[in-house]
N, C-alpha and C positions, 0 to 999 in steps of 0.2 A: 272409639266408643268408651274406653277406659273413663276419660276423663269426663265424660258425657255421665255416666253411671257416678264418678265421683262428686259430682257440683250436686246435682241430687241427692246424691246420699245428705251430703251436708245441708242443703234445703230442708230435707225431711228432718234434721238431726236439730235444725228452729226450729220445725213446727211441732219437735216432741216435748222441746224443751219448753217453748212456750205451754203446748197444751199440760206440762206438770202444774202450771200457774193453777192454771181453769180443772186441773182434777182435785182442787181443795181435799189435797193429803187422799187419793184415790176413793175420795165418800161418793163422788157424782159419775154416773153410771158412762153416760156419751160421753164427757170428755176423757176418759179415763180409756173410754174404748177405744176411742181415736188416737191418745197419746201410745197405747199399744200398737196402732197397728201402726201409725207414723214409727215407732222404734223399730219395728221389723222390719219393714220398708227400706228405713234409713241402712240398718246393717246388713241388708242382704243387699242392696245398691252397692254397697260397704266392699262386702264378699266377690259382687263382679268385678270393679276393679281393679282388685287386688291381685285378678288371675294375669292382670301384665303389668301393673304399680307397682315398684319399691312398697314395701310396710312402711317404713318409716315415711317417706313424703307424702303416703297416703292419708298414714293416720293425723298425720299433721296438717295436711289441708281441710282431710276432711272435721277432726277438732277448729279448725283454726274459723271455717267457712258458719260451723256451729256460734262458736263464742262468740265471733262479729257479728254474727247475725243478730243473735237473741239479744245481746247488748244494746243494737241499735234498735230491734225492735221494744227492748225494756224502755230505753229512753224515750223511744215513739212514741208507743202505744199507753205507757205504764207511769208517763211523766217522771222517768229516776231521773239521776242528775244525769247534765252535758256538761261538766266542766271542760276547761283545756285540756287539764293533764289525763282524763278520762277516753277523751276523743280524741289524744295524740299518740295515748297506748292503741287504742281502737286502728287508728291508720297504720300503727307497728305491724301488729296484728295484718291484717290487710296486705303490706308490703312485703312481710315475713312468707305469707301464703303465695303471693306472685311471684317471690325469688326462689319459691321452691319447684315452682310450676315452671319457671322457663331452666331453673337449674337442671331438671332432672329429663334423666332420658330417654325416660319411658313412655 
């Protein structure tokens, strides 16, 4: 269930990061209310599996699950760039997170 609670957490941990976009500097009421409860959401996902994860491979998937995401969604949705070198770090990123996930023993 650990890991169940962690893919979550990081899902939630895009959709806060996204929703900072859409809270233009915390002025706009809903988005800003969503990007709150997505942040709680995210860390208290955060907080269960932590009670059988390592801290470290936790917080580093669950960051790692974050930064890929929102990236890819920036490029999606936000039209940033895709260059190579951008989408070759992005798969580091990516492969960095699955070697920690079948690395570890928890």
């Amino acid at each position: 269930m650990a890991w169940f609670y962690l893919i979550l957490a990081g899902l939630f941990e895009i959709g806060w990061a996204i929703g900072l976009k859409h809270t233009c500097g915390w002025s706009r009421l809903v988005p800003s209310l969503l990007t709150l409860a997505a942040m709680g959401i995210s860390f208290w996902l955060l907080s269960l599996a932590l009670k059988e994860l390592p801290i470290g491979t936790a917080y580093a998937i669950w960051t790692g699950i974050g930064a890929a995401g929102t990236a890819i969604l920036g490029i999606v949705w936000f039209g940033e760039a895709a260059t190579a070198i951008r989408l070759a770090s992005l798969a580091l990123i990516v492969l960095g997170v699955l070697g920690l996930k079948f690395a570890s023993n928890g």
